[in-house]
C-alpha positions in Angstrom: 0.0 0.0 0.0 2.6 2.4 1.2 4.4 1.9 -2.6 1.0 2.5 -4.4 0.5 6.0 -2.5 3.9 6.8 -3.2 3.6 6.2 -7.0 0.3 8.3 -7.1 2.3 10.8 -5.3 5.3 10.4 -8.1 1.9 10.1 -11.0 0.2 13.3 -10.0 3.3 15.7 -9.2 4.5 15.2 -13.2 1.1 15.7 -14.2 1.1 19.4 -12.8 4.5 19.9 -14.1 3.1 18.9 -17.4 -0.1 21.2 -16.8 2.0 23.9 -15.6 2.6 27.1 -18.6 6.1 27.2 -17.5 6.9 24.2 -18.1 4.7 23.5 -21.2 5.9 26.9 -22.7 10.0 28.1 -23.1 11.3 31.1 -24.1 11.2 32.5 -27.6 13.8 34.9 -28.6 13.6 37.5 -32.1 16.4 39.4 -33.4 15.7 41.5 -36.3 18.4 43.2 -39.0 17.7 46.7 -39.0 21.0 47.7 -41.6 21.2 49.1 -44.5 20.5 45.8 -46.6 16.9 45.7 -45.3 15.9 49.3 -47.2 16.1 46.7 -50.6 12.4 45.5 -51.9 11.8 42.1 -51.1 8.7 42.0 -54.2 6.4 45.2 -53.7 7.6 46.0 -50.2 10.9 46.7 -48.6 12.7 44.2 -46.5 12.3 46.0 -43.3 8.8 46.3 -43.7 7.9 42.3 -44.4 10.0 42.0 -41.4 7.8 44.7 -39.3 4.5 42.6 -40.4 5.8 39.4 -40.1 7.6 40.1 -36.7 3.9 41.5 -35.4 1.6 39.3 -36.7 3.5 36.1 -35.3 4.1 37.6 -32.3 -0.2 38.6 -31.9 -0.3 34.5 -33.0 1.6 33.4 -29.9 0.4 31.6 -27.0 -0.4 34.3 -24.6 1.2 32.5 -21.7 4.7 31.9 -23.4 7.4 34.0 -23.5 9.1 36.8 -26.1 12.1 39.0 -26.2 12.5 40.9 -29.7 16.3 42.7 -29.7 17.4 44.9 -32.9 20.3 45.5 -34.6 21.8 48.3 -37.1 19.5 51.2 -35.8 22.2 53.5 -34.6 25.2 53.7 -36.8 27.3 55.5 -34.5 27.7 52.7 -31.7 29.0 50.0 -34.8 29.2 46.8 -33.3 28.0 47.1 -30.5 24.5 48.8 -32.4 22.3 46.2 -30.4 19.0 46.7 -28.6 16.0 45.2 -26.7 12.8 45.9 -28.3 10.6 44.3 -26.1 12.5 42.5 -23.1 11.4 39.2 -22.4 7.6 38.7 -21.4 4.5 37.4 -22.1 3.7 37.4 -25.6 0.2 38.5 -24.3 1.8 42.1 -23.2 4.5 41.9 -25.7 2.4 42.0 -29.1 1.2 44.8 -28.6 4.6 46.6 -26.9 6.5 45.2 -30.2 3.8 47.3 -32.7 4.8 50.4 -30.6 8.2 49.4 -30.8 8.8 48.0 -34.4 7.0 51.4 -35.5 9.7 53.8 -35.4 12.4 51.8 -36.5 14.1 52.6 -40.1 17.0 50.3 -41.3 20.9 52.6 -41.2 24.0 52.3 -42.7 25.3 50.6 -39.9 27.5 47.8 -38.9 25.6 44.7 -38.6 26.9 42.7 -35.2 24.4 40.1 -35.5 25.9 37.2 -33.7 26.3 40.2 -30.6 22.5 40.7 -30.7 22.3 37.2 -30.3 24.3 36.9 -27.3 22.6 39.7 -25.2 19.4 38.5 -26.4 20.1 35.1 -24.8 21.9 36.8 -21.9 18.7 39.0 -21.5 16.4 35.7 -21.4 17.6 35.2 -17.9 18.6 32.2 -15.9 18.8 29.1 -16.6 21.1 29.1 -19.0 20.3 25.7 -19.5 16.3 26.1 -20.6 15.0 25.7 -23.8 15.3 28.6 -25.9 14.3 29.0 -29.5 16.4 31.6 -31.3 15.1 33.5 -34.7 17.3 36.2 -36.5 15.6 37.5 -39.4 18.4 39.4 -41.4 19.4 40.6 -45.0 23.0 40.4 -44.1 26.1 38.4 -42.4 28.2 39.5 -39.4 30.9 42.3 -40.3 31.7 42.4 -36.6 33.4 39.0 -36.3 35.6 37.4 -38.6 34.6 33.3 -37.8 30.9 33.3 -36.9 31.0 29.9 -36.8 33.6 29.5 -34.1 31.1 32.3 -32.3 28.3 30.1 -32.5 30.2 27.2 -31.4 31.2 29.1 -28.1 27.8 30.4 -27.5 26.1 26.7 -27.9 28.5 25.5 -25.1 27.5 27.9 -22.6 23.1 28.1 -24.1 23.2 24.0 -24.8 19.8 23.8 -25.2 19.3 27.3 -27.5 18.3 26.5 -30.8 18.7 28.8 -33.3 16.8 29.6 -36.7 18.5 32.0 -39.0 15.7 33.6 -41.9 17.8 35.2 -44.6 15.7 37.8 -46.5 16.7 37.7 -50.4 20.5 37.2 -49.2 23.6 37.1 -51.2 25.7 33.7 -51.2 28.6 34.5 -48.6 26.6 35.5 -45.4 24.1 32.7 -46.0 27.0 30.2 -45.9 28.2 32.1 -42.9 24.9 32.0 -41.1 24.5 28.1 -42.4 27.6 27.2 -40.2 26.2 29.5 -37.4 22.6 27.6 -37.3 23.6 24.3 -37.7 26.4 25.0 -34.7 23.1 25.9 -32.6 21.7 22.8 -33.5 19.2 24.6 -35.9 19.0 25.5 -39.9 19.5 28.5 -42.5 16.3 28.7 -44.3 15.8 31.7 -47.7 13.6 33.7 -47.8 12.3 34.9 -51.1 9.2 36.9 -50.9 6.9 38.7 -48.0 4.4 36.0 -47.9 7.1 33.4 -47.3 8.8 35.2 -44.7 5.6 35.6 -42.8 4.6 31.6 -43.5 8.6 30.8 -42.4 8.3 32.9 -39.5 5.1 31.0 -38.1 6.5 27.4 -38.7 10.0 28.0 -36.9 7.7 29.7 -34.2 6.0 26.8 -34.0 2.5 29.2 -34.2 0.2 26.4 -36.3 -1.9 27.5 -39.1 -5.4 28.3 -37.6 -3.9 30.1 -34.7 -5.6 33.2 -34.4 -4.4 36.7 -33.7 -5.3 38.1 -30.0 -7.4 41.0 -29.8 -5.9 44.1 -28.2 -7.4 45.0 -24.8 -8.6 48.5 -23.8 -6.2 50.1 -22.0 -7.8 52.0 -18.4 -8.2 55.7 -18.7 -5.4 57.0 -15.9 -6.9 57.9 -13.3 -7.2 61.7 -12.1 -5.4 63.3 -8.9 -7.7 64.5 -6.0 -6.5 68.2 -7.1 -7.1 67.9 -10.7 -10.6 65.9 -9.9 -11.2 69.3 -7.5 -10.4 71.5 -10.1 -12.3 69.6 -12.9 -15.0 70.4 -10.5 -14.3 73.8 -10.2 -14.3 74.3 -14.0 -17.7 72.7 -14.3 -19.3 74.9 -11.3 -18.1 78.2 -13.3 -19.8 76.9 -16.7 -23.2 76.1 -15.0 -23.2 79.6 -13.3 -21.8 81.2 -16.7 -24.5 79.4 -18.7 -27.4 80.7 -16.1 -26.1 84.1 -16.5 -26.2 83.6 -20.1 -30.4 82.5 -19.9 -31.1 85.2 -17.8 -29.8 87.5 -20.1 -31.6 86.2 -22.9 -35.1 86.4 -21.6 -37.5 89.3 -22.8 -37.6 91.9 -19.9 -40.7 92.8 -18.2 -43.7 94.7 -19.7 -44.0 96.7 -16.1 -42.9 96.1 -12.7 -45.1 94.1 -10.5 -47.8 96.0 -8.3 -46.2 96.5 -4.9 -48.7 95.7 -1.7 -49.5 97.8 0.5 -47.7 98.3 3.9 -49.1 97.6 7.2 -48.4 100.3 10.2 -46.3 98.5 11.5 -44.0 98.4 8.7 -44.5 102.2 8.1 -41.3 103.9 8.7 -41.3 106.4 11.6 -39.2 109.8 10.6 -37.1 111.7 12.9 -40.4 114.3 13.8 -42.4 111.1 15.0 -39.9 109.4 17.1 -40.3 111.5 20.7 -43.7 110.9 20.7 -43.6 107.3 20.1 -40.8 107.2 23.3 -43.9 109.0 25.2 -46.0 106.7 24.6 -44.2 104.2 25.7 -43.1 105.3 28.7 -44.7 104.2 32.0 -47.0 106.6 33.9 
């Protein structure tokens, strides 16, 4: 009896690990080439732009409770290699679509240097701990590394220290040299090099390495709260409605027809007659005991 309870035990503690999101879910992380190369047309649109839809639509596609970091690369040309930036930081995907729309919006690809195995490395560093989990890796870029001179080698190291990081490289419309450089790279991280040739594909490629299936549909953006008023602008809110009642009274009063003639005034009782100076010794006569 005593092993039977202990199996349940064993039985129902891996079925809430199982149920649990964290451990059903791992950590998804985008890196997206922002250089000069993505300014090209990719078909009717520009590279940076299929990679702006593409990067949004599969990230409104995700499972709300998994997670997503989207870093950047090439949008300041004055910092070179070291040009690498966090988007979104890792989340939720629920609050990180609709952060990445905000955040995709203003960016415009640079002549800058493209350091995209660095963007890598802080993304993954930015994932947090441990750096053991599962972690699948996307870059989406028009160009190879110019910041190191044996990307393979670079991958190679950063597999050994992320050992279960896969990574997915999706080469938009990209010349023969980087895509052999990035081939090494992937397959280093235990993952592959697929081109890209049109819009469509990259946003079809980008859902099946995300592993987002077909009839997945996008998630609705929520209403955000009105922010709420301080006590002193609430008081003065108030304030500024009293003053328009009273102005808008003042304005009715103003615009009604005067009176024909004043109304007949009623006639005063002796008592309310007003005693003059001549009348007032005799009325302290009067008064006076005898």
């Amino acid at each position: 009896m005593r092993i039977v309870f202990q199996l349940s035990l064993v039985w129902m503690a891996v079925g809430l690990l199982a149920a649990s999101p964290a451990a059903a879910q791992g950590k998804t992380v985008l890196v997206i080439d922002a250089t000069a190369q993505m300014s090209a047309k990719l078909g009717q649109v520009r590279k940076i732009d299929a990679a702006k839809t593409a990067s949004a639509d599969a990230a409104r596609r995700m499972d709300p409770q998994s997670s997503l970091g989207v870093w950047a690369f090439g949008i300041d040309p004055a910092r070179k290699c070291e040009d690498k930036v966090a988007l979104v930081p890792m989340q939720a995907a629920g609050t990180a679509a609709p952060a990445l729309d905000k955040a995709l919006s203003p960016v415009q690809p640079k002549a800058g240097r493209a350091p995209v195995l660095g963007a890598l490395q802080a993304a993954l560093a930015a994932a947090g701990e441990p750096k053991d989990a599962a972690i699948s890796a996307v870059i989406i870029a028009g160009t190879g590394d110019d910041c190191l001179s044996d990307i393979c080698t670079g991958a190679k190291t950063l597999h050994s220290i992320y050992p279960n990081a896969k990574l997915s490289v999706l080469g938009v419309s990209m010349s023969e040299q980087p895509a052999a450089s990035l081939t090494c790279a992937a397959k280093a991280m235990g993952g592959e090099f697929i081109a890209v040739k049109s819009a469509s594909d990259l946003d079809k490629l980008l859902r099946q390495t995300l592993g987002i299936s077909g009839d997945a549909k996008p998630q609705k953006a929520s209403a955000a709260a009105p922010p709420r008023r301080s006590p002193r602008r609430r008081r003065a809110a108030t304030r500024c409605l009293q003053w328009r009642h009273r102005i808008r009274a003042r304005r009715r009063r103003r615009l009604l027809p005067p009176r024909s003639s004043p109304p007949p005034r009623l006639p005063r009782s002796p008592s309310q007659t007003p005693c003059f100076p001549p009348c007032w010794p005799m009325a302290s006569r009067r008064s006076m005991p005898v």
